[in-house]
DSSP file (Angstrom, degrees, kcal/mol; ACC not computed):
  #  RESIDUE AA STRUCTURE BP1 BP2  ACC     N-H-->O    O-->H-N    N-H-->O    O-->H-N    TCO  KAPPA ALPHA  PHI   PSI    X-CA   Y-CA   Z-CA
    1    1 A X              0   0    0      0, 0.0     2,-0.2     0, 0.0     3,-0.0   0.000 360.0 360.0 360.0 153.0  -49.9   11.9   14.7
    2    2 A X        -     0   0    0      1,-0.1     2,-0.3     0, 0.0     0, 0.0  -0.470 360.0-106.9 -65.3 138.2  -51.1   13.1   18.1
    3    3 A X        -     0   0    0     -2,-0.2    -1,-0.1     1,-0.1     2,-0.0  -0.721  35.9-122.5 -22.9 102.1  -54.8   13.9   18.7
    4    4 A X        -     0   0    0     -2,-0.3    54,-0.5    53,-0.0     2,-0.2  -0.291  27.2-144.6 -52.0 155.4  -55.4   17.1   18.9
    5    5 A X        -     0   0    0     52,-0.2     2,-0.5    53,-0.1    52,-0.2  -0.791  14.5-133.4-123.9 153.3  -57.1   18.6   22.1
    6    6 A X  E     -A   56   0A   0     50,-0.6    50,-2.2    -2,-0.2     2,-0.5  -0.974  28.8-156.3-128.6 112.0  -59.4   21.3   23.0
    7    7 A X  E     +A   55   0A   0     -2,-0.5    48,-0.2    48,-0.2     2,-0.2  -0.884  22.0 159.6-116.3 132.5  -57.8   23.4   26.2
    8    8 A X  E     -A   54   0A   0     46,-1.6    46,-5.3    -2,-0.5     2,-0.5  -0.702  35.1-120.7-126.3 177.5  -60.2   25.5   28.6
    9    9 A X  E     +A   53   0A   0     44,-0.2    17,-0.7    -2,-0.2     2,-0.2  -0.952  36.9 172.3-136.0 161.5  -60.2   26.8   31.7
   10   10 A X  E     -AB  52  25A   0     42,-1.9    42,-1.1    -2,-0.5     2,-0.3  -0.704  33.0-113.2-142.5-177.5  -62.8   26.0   34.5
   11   11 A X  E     -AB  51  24A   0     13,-0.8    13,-3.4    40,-0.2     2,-0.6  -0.993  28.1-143.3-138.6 114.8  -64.3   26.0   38.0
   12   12 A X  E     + B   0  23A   0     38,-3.0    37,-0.3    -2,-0.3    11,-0.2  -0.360  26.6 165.9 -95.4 145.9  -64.4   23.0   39.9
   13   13 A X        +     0   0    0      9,-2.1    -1,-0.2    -2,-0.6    10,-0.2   0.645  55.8  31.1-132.9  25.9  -67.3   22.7   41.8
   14   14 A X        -     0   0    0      8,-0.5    -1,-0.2     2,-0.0     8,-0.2  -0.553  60.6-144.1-149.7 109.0  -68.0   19.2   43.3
   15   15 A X        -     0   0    0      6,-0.2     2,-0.2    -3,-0.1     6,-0.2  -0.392  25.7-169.3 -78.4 137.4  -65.2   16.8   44.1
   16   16 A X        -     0   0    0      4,-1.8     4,-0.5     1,-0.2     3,-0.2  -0.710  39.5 -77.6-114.7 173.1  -66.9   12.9   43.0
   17   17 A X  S >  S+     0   0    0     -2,-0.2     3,-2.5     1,-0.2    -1,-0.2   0.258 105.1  35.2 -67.7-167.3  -65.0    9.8   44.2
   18   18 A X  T 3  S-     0   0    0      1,-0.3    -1,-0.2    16,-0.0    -2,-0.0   0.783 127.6 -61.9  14.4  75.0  -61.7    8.4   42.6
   19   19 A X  T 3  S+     0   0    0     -3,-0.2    16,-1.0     1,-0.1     2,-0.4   0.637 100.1 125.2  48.1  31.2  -60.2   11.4   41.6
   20   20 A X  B <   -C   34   0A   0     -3,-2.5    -4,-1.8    -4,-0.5    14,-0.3  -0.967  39.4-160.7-133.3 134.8  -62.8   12.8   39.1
   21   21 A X        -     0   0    0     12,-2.9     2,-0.5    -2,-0.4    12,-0.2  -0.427  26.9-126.8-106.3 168.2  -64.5   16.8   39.6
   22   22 A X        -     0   0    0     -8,-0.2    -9,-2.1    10,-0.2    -8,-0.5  -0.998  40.8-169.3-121.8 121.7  -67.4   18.1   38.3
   23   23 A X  E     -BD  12  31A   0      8,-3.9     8,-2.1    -2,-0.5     2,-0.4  -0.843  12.5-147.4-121.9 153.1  -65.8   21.5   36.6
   24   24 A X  E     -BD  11  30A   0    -13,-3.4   -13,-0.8    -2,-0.3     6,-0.2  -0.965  21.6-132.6-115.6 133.2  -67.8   24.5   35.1
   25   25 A X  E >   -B   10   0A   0      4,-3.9     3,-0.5    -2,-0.4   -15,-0.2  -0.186  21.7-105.7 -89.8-150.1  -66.4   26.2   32.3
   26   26 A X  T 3  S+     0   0    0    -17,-0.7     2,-3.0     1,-0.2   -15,-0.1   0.786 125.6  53.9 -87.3-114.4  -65.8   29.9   31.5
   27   27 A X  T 3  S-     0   0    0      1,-0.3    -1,-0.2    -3,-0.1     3,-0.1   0.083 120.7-109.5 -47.5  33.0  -68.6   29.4   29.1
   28   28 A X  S <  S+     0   0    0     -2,-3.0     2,-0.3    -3,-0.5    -1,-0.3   0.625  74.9 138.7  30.7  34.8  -71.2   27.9   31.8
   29   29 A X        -     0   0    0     -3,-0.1    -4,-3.9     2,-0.0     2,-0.3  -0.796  48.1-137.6 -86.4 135.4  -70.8   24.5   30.2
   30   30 A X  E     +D   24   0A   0     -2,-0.3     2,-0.3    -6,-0.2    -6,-0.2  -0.816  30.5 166.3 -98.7 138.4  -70.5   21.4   32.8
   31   31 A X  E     -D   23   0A   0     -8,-2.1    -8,-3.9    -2,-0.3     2,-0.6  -0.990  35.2-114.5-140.6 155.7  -68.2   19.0   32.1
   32   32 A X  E     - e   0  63A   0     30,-1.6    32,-0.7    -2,-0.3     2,-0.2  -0.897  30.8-169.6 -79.7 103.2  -66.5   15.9   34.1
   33   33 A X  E     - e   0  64A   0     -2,-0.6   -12,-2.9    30,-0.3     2,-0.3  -0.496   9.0-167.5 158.1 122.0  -63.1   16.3   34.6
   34   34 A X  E     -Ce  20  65A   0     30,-1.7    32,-0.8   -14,-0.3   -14,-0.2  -0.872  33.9-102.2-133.3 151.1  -60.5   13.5   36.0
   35   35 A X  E     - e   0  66A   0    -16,-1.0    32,-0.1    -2,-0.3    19,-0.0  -0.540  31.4-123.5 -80.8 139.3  -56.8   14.2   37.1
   36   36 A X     >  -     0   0    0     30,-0.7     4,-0.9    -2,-0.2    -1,-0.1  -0.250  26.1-110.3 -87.5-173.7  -53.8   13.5   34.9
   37   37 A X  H  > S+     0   0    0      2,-0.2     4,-0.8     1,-0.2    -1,-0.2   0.555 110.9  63.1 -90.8  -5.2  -51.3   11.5   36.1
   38   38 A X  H >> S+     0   0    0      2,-0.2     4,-1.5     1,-0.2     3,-0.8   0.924 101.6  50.4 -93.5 -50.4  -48.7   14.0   36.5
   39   39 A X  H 3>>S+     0   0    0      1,-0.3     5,-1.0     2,-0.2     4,-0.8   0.782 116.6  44.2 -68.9 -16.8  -50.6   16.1   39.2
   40   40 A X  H 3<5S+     0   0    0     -4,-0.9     3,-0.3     2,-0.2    -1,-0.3   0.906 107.3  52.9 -87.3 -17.7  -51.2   12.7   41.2
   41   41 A X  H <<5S+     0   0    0     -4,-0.8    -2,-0.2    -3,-0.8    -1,-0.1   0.825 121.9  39.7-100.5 -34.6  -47.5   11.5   40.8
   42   42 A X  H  <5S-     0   0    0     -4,-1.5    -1,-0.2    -5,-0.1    -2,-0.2   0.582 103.9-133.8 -73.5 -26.5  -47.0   15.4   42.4
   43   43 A X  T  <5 +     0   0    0     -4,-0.8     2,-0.2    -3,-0.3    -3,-0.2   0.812  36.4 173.3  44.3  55.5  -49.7   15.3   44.7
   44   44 A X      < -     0   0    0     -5,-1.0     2,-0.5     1,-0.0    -1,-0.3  -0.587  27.5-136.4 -92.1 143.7  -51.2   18.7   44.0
   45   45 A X        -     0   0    0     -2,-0.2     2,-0.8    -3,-0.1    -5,-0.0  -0.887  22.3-170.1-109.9 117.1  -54.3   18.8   46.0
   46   46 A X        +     0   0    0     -2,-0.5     2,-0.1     3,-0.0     3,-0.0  -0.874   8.0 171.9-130.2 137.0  -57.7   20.3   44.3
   47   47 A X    >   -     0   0    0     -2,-0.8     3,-1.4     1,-0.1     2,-0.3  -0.433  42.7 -67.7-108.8-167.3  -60.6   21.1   45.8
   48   48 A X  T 3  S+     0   0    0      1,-0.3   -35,-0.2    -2,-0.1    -1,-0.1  -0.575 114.3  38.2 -58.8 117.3  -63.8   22.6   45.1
   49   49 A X  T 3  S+     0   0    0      1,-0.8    -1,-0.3    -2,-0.3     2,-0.2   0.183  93.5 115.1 115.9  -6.5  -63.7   26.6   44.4
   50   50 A X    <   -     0   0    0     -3,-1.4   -38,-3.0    22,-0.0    -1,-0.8  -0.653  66.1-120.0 -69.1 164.6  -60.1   26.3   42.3
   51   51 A X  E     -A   11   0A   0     19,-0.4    19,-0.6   -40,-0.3     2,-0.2  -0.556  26.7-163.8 -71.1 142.4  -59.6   26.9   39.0
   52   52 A X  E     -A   10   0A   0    -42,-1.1   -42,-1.9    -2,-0.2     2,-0.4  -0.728  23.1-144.8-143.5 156.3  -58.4   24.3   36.6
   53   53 A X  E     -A    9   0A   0     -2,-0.2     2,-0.2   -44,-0.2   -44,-0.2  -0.989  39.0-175.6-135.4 122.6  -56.8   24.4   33.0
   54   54 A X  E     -A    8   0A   0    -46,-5.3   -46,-1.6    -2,-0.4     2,-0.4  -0.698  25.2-132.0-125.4 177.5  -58.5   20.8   31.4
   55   55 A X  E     -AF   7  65A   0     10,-2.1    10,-2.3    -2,-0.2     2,-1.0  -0.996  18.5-155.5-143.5 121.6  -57.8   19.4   28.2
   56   56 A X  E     -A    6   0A   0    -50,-2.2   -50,-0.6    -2,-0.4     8,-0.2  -0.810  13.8-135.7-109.9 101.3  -61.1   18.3   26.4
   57   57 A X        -     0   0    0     -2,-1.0   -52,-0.2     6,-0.3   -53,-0.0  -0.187  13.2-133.4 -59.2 168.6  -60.7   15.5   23.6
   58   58 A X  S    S+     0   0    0    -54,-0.5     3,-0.2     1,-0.1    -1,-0.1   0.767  99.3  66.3-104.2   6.6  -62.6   16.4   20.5
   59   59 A X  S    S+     0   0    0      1,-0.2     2,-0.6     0, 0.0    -1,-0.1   0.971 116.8  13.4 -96.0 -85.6  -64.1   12.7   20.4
   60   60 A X    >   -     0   0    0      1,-0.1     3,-1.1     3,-0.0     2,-0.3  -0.897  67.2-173.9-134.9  87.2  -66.2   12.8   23.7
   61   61 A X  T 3  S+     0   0    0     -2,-0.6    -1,-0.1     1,-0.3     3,-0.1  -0.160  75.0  73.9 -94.7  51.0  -66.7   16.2   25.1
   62   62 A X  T 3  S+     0   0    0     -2,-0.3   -30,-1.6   -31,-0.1    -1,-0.3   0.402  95.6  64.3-117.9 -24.4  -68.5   15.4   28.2
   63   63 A X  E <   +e   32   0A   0     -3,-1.1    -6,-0.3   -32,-0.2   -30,-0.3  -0.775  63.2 174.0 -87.9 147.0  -64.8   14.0   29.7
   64   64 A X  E     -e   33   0A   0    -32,-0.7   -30,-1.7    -2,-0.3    -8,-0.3  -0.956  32.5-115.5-144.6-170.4  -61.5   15.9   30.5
   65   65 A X  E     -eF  34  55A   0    -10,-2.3   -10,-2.1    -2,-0.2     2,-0.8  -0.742  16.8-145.6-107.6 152.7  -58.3   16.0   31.7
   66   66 A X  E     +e   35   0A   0    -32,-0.8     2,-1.2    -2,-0.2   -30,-0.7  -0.647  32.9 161.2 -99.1  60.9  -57.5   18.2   34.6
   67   67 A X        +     0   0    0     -2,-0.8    -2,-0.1     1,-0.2   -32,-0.0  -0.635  59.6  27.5 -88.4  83.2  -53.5   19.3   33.6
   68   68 A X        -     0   0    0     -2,-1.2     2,-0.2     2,-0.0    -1,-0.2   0.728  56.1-147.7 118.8  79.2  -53.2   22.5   35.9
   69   69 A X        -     0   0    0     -3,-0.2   -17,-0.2   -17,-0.1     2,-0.2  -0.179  27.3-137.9 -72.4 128.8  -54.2   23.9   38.6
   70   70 A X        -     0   0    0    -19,-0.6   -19,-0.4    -2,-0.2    -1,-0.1  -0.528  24.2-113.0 -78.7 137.9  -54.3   27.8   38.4
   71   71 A X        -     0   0    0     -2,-0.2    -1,-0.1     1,-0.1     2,-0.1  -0.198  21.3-119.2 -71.8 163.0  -53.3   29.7   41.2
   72   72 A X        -     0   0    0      1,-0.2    -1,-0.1   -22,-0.0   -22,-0.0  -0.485  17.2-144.3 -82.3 175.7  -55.8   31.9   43.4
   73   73 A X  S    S+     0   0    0     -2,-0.1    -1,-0.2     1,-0.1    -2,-0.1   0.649  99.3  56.1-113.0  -5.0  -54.6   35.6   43.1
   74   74 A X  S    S+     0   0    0     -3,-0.0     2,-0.1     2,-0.0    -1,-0.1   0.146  93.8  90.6-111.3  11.5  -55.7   36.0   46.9
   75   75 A X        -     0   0    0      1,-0.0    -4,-0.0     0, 0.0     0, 0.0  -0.383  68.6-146.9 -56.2 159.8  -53.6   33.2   48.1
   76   76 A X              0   0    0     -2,-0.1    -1,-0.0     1,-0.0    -3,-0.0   0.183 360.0 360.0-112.5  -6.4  -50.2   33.4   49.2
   77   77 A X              0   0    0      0, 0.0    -6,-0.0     0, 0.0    -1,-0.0   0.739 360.0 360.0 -92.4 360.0  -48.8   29.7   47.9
């Protein structure tokens, strides 16, 4: 059976080298945050000041996964 996962949503606020963010959640907890392999294979670009939907393992919850970047609502893309 699968692992279950713990899914939030966040604010990234420092891009660090080799794909990995520094995200803040809704619950002003900081966590590190690495990009899954389907948003690089897609080559969605996130920077600092989006919103993320991350995927928290329930093992080590100082890493997660970054699976979705949330649109701005004052964007047009």
């Amino acid at each position: 059976m699968k692992e279950q996962k713990w899914i939030h949503e966040g604010l990234i606020t420092e891009s660090l080298p080799n794909g990995m963010f520094r995200v803040r959640l809704d619950n002003e907890d900081m966590i590190l945050g690495y990009v899954s392999g389907k948003i690089q294979r897609s080559f969605i670009r996130i920077l600092p000041g989006d919103r993320v939907k991350i995927e928290v393992s329930r093992y080590d919850s100082t890493r997660s996964c970054i699976i979705y970047r949330l649109r701005n609502k004052d964007s047009k893309d």
